[in-house]
C-alpha positions in Angstrom: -39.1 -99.3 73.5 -41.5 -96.5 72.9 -40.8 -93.6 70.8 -41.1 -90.1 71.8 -40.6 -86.8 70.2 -37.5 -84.8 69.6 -39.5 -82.0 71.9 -42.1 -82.3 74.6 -44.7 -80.5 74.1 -48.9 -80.1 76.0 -51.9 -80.2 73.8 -52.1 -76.3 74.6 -48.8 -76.3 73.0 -49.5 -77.9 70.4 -52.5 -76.1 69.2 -50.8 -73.1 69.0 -48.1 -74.7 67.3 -50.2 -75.8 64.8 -51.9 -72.4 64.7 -48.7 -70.8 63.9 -47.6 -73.5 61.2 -50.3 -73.1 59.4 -50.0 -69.6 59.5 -53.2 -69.3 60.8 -53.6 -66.2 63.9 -55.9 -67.6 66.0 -57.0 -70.7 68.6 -59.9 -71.3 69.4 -60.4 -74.0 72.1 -63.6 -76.0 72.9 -64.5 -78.3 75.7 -66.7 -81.3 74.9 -67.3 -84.3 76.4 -66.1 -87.8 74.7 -69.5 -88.6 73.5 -70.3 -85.3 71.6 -66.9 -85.5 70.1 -67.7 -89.0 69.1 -71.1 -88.1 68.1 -70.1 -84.7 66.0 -67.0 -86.1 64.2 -68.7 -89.8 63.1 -71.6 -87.5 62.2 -69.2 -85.6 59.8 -67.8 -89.0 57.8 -65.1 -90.1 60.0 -64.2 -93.6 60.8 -65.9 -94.8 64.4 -62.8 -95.6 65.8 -61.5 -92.2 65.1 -62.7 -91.0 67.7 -61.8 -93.4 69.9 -58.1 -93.1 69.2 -58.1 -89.4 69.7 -59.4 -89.5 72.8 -57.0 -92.2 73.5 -54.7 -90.0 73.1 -56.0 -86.9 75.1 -56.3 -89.4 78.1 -53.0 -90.6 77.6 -51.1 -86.8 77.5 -53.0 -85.8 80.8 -50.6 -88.0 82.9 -47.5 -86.8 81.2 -47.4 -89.7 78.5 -46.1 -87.6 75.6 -43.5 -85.1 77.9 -40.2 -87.4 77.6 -37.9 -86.9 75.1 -35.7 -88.8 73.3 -33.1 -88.7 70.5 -34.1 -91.8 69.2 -36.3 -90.6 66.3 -33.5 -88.9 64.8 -31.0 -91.4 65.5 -33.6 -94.1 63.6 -33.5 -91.5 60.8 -30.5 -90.2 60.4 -31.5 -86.3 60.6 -33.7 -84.5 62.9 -37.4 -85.2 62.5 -39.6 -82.9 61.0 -41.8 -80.2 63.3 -45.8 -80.8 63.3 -45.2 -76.7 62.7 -43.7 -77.4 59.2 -45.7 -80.2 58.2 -48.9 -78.2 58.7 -47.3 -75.0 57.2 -46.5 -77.2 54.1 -49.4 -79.0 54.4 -52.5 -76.9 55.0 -53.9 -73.6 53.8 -53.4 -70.2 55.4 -56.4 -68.0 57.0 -56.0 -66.2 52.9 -56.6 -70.2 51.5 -53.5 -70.7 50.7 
């Protein structure tokens, strides 16, 4: 049985989400292929199968993947699951540093 969120959301959506958690004003969104994204991210010390997995999941939310809902989550819980909004609010700096 596959687990989805509490609220469907695009990867539009959620970059602005994000933006906004982290109290941050702006988006900036850049196109690159699979193989410069590979190339720039294992080039800055990540994993080589990062990559891979990230664009696993960009292929996978173009189709729809990731729209359905389901209460699940927060019946598994036992309370309603936390926002990515929140956790990056709590989690990363604002556009001040902090």
């Amino acid at each position: 049985m596959p687990l989805r969120a509490a609220e469907s959301r695009l990867l539009g959506q959620r970059g602005a989400q994000g933006t906004g958690g982290a109290g941050r004003t702006r988006v900036k969104r850049i196109t690159a292929t699979g193989h410069r994204f590979r190339q720039q991210l294992v080039g800055r010390g990540v994993p080589a199968e990062a990559p891979d997995q990230l664009l696993g999941i960009v292929a996978a939310s173009r189709p729809g993947e990731f729209a359905a809902v389901d209460p699940t989550p927060a019946a598994l819980l036992g309370r309603k699951p936390i926002t990515l909004s929140t956790v990056l609010r709590d989690q990363l700096p604002d556009d001040d540093g902090h």
